[in-house]
C-alpha positions in Angstrom: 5.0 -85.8 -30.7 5.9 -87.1 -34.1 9.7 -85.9 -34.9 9.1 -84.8 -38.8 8.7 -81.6 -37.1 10.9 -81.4 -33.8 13.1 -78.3 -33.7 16.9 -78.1 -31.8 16.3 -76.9 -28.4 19.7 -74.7 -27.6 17.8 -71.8 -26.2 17.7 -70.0 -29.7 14.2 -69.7 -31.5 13.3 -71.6 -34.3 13.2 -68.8 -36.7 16.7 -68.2 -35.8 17.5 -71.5 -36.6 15.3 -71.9 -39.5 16.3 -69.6 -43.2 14.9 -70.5 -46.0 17.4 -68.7 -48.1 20.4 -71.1 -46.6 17.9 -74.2 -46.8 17.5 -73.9 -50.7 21.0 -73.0 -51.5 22.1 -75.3 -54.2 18.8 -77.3 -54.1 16.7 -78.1 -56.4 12.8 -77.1 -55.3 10.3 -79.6 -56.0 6.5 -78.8 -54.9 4.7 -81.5 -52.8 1.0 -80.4 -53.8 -0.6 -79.1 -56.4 -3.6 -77.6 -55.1 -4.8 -74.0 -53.9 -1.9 -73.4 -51.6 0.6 -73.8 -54.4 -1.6 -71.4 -56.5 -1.6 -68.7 -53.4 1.8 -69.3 -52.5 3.3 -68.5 -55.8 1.3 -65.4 -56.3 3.2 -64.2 -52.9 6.6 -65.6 -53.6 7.4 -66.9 -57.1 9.9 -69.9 -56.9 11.7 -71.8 -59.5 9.8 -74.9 -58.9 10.9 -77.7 -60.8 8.0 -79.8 -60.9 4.8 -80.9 -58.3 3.8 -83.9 -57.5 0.7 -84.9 -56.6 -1.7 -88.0 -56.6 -5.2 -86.6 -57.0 -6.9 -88.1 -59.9 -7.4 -85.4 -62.7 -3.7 -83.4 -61.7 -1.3 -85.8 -63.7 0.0 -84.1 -66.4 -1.6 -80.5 -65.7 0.1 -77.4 -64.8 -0.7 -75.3 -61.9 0.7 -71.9 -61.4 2.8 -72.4 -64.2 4.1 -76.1 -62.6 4.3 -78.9 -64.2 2.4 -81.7 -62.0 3.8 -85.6 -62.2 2.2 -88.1 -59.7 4.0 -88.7 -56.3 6.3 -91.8 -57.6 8.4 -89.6 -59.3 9.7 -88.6 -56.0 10.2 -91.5 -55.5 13.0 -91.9 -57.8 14.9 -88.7 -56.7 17.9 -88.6 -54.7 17.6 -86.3 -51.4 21.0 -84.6 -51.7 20.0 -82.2 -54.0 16.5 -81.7 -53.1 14.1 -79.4 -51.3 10.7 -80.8 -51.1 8.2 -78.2 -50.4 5.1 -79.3 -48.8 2.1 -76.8 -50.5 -1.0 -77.5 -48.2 -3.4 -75.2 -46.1 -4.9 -77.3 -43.5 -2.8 -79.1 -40.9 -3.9 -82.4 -41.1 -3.0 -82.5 -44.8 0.8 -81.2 -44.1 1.2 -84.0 -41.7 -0.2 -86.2 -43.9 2.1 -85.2 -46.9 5.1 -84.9 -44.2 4.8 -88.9 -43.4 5.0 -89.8 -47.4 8.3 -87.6 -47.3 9.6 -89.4 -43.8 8.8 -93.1 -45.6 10.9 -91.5 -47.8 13.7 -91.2 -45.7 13.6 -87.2 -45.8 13.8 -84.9 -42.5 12.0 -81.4 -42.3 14.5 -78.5 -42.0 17.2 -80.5 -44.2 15.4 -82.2 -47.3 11.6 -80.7 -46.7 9.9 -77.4 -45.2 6.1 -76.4 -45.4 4.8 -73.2 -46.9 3.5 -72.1 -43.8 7.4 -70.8 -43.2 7.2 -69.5 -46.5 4.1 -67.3 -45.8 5.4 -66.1 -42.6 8.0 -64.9 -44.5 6.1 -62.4 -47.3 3.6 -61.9 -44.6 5.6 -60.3 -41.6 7.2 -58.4 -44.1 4.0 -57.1 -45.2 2.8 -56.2 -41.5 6.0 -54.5 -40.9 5.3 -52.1 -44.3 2.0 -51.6 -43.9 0.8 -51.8 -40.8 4.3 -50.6 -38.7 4.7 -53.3 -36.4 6.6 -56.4 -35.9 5.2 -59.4 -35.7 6.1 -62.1 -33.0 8.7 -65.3 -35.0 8.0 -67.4 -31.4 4.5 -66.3 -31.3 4.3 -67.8 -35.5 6.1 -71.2 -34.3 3.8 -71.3 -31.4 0.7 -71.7 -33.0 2.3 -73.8 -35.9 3.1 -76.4 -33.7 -0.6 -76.2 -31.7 -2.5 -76.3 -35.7 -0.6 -78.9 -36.1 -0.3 -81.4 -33.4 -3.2 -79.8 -31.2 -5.8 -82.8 -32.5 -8.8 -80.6 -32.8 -9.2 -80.5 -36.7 -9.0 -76.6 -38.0 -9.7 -75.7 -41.5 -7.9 -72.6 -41.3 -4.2 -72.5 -42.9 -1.4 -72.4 -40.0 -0.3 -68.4 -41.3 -3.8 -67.7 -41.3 -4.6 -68.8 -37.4 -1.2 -66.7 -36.6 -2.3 -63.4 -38.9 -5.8 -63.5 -36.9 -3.6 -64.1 -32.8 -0.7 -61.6 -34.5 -3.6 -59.0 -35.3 -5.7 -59.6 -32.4 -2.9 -59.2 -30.0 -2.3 -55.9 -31.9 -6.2 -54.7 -31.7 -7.3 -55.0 -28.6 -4.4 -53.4 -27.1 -4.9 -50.3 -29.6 -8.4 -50.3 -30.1 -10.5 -51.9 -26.7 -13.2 -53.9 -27.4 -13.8 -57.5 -27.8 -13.6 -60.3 -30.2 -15.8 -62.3 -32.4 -15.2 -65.3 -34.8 -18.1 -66.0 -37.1 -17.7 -69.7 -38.5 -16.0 -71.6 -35.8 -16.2 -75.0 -37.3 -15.0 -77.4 -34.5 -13.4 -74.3 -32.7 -9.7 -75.2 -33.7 -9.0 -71.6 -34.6 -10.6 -70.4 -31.1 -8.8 -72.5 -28.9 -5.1 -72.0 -30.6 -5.9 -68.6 -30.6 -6.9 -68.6 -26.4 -3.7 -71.2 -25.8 -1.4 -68.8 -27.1 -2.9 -65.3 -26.6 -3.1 -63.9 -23.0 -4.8 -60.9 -24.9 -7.8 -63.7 -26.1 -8.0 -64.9 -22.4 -8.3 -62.4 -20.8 -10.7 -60.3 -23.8 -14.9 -60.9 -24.2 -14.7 -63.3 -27.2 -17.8 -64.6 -29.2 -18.3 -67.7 -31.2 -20.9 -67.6 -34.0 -21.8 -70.7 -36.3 -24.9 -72.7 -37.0 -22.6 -75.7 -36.2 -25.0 -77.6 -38.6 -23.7 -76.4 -41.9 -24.7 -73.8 -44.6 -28.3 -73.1 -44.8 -29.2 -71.7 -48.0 -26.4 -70.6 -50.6 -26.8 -68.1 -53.6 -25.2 -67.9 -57.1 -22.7 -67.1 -56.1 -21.7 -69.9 -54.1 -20.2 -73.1 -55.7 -23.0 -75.6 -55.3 -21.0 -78.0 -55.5 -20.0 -77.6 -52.1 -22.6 -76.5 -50.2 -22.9 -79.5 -48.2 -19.3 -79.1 -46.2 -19.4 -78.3 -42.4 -22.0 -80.7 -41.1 -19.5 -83.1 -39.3 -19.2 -81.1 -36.0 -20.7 -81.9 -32.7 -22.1 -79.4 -30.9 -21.6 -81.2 -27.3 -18.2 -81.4 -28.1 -17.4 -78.1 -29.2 -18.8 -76.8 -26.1 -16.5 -79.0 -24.0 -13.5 -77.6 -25.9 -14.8 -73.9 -24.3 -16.1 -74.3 -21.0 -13.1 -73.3 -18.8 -13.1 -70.7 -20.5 -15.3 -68.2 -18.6 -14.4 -65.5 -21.1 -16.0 -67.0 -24.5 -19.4 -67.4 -25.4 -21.2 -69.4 -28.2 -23.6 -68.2 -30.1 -25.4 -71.1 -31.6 -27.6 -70.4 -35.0 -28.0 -68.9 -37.9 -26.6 -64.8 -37.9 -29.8 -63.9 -38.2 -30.9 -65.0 -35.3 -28.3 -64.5 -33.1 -26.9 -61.5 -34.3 -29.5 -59.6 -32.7 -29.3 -60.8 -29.3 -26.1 -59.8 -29.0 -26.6 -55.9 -27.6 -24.8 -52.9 -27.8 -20.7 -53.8 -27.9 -18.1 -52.8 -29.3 -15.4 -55.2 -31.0 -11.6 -54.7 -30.9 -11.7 -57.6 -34.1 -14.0 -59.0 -36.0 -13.2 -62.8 -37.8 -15.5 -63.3 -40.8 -15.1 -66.9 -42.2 -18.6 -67.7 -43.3 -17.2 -69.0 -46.6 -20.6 -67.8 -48.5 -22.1 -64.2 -50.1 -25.2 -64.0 -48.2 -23.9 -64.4 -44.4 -20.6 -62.1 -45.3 -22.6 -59.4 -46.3 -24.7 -59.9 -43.3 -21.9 -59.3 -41.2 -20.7 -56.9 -42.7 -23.5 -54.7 -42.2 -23.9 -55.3 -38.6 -20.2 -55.4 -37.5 -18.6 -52.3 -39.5 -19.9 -49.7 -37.3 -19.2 -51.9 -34.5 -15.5 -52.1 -34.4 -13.7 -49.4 -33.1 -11.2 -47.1 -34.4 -7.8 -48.9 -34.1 -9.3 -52.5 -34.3 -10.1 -54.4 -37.8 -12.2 -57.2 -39.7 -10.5 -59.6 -41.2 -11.9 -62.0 -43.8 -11.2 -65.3 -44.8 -11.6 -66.9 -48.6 -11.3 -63.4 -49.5 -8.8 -63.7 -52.1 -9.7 -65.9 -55.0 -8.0 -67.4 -57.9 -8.3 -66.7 -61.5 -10.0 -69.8 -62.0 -10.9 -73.1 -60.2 -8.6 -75.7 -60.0 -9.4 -78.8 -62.2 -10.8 -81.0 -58.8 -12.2 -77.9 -56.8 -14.1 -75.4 -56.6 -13.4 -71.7 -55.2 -15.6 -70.3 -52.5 -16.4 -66.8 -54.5 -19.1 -65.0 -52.7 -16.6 -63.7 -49.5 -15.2 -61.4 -52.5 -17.6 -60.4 -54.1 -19.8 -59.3 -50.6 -16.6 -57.5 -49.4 -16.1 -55.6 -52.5 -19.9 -54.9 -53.0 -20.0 -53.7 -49.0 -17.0 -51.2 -49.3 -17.4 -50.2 -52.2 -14.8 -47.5 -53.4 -12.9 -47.7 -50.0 -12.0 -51.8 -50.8 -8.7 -50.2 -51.6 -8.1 -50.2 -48.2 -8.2 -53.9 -47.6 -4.8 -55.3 -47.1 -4.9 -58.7 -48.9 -2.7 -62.0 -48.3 -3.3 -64.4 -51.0 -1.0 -66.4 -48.9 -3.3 -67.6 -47.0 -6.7 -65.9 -49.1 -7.3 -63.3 -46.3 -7.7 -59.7 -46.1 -7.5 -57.1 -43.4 -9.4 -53.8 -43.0 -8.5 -51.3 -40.4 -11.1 -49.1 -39.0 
């Protein structure tokens, strides 16, 4: 295992060990990334950034979320003992990518860098706690950072976001009954962190659904500009990931095909990341009835910026099916722009 991320082992938890408040005291913040994470994170937890830096052509010289953006060599040129780099990225592979730079800098996590992912923990557990009266798991967050990060399946899913969808499962099933589905599995990196550190997904009935080919069709309201993503996965291997696993089955298509094979069940949680308009809706309509009272849906890409960001496009069409599917009651969703999900309890 790299080090960047390695953690004191005296018997205390990391999130004991780890305070962000005590981290940034007398530091000067500087964001790593300028990209949606910044945008999300901000929106949660406003800090006095100083500046971003980021490489990707078009992001010199811009602001986002109110930051001024240089390019990465002006990091370069700072000293690390006032300093406390922020790495602002949602998938994984992209934090460990961004956390070598910083260690050819000569930085070390917990004492000149962090990610946001301990920054969304932060505004999100205290959300849970408010809203939903229950206290989430610190060990059970540091669990499944470390598997998103050095597991080696690629998962598109932010870290906060695989630990909001074990954190809530965890909390369904054992209120609700029922069993689980995840629609838009991608190479199944989300699934298996969720089985590794979940007894509750091991030992529940949980369903895979995606085409494992890609979108079909997209609508207007889908950016067409990426509607090409998602064809990299093989199927073979995916199913290797998953076949000790007596508990899960994959549904392989379209939802509308195998939606309707599926039978008369009842679901404790329901994971919609289908990314488009069309298929959310779809599930929408078949799943609400389905989950029982106690257990939830949760959606990803749900919340959206204000605006694209200069290189990329936002995938729009989970909001607007979500809000054209509830209706008056969307002011039940609990949203974490965090991570762009939201929660609905049944």
């Amino acid at each position: 295992m790299s080090n960047q991320f390695s953690h004191s082992s005296t018997g205390q938890s990391t999130a004991a060990l780890l305070s962000f408040g005590s981290l940034a005291q007398g530091k000067r913040l500087i964001a790593l990334g300028a990209g949606l994470a910044l945008v999300q994170t901000q929106i949660a937890r406003a800090l006095p950034l100083e500046y971003a830096v980021d490489d990707t052509p078009g992001l010199a010289n811009e602001r986002v979320a109110g930051v001024p953006v240089f390019p990465m060599s002006r990091l370069a040129s700072e000293s690390s003992d006032d300093i406390l780099v922020i790495i602002y990225a949602n998938k994984p592979k992209a934090i460990l990518t961004m956390a070598a730079s910083l260690n050819r800098l000569g930085l070390i996590w917990g004492k000149h860098y962090i990610d946001c992912s301990l920054l969304h923990f932060d505004t999100m557990q205290q959300s849970l706690q408010k809203n939903l009266a229950f206290s989430p798991s610190a060990d059970r967050f540091f669990q499944v950072r470390m598997l998103c990060l050095y597991l080696g399946i690629e998962s598109l899913s932010s870290i906060a976001g695989t630990w909001l969808f074990v954190e809530l499962l965890e909390n369904c099933v054992a209120r609700a009954g029922g069993e689980i589905a995840e629609c838009g599995v991608y190479k199944g990196g989300n699934a298996l962190i969720s089985l590794l550190s979940s007894e509750v997904a091991r030992s529940s009935n949980y369903h895979l659904f995606d085409s494992f080919s890609g979108f079909g069709t997209t609508s207007n309201f889908d950016p067409n500009s990426r509607k090409d993503e998602f064809q990299d996965v093989d199927f073979a291997a995916v199913a290797d990931v998953f076949r000790n696993y007596r508990n899960v089955s994959i549904h392989r298509g379209f939802f509308k095909e195998t939606l309707p094979r599926l039978g008369a069940k009842q679901f404790a949680m329901v994971y919609v990341d289908c990314d488009l308009y069309e298929p959310t809706l779809e599930l929408c309509e078949y799943f609400y009835q389905k989950v029982s009272n106690g257990g939830c849906l949760l959606f990803h890409d749900y919340w959206i910026p204000e605006c694209d960001l200069p290189h990329r496009k936002a995938f729009r069409g989970v909001n607007r099916a979500v809000t054209e599917f509830l209706g008056s009651e969307v002011d039940k969703l609990l949203v974490f722009p965090e991570t762009t999900h939201a929660v609905l309890f049944r």
